[in-house]
Phi, psi and omega in degrees: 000320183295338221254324170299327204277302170354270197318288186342286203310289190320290160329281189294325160328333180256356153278330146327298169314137149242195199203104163272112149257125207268136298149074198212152177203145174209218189225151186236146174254137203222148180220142170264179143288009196244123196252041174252352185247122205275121157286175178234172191262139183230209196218132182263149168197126194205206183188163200172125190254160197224101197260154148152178188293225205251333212217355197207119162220157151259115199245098175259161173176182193206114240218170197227116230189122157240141174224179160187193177208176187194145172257119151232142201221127135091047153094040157224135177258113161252142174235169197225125190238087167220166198223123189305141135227139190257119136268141208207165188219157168240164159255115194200146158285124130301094153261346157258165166250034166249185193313330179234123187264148155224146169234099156285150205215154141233169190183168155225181213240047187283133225214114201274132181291139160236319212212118153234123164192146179257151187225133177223093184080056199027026131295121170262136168226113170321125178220063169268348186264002150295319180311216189209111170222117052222165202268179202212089193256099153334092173231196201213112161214235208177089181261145150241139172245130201265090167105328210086002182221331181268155182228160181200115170257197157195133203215124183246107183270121214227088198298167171237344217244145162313130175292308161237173200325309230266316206048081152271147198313171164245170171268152180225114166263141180234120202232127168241153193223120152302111160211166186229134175266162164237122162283145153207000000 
């Protein structure tokens, strides 16, 4: 009977959830820490379902990410071109119940290298066995959600990981983000 009582429980809590999936892409300003090196600006673009109650969601999702940086020094630019795919996980708060919800979020990022490569005097050179993988971003923002379906974010990514082996600095990124939720 206790072990029915469980299930019983278990079941409706998980009828509670509801379950959105989001849809979403933006743009990101990338900064390293090593402050001789300029970020470049890259692009997000992912999905992510969104479980959880009324006051409480969990987000996981999964996003596609460019960053890069670039040196120029005595009329030559090296730029450093790479690109990501983050499985990423969120935490996020309800705090209005009208038309516009804001959610504060923390979360992290692990953001697997698919493209490294430097560039100099249009020569491209594949640096993907230089690099550091998987890169490790700590994050922190704020989505408002508009309506039950549109989102407008901000999003601050706070790297850990060295970008490459040699330890040249980490990113650190600031991502505004567009999305549409689905329900089903």
């Amino acid at each position: 009977m206790k072990k029915l009582i469980i299930l019983m429980a278990c079941l409706a809590s998980v009828a509670m959830l509801s379950a959105q999936l989001t849809v979403f892409g933006g743009i990101g300003f990338n900064s390293i820490t090593d402050n001789e090196i300029d970020g470049k600006t890259g692009v997000s673009l992912g999905a992510s379902i969104q479980l959880g109650s009324r006051d409480i969601i969990i987000e996981p999702g999964l996003r596609y990410v460019t960053r890069g940086w670039k040196v120029s020094e005595q009329g030559l630019t090296l730029e450093g071109n790479l690109a990501f795919v983050e499985p990423f996980v969120k935490g996020k708060l309800n705090l209005n119940r009208g038309d516009t919800k804001l959610q504060p979020f923390a979360g992290l990022a692990i953001g697997n290298v698919t493209k490294s490569e430097i560039s100099i005097i249009g020569i491209s050179l594949d640096t993907k066995d230089l690099t550091n993988n998987p890169h490790i971003n700590v994050l922190f923002g704020i989505d408002a959600l508009m309506q039950d379906r549109f989102i407008v974010g901000v999003e601050y990514g706070l790297g850990t990981t060295d970008v490459y082996k040699d330890g040249v600095g980490k990113f650190n990124t600031f991502m505004v983000n567009v999305g549409y939720l689905l329900s089903f």
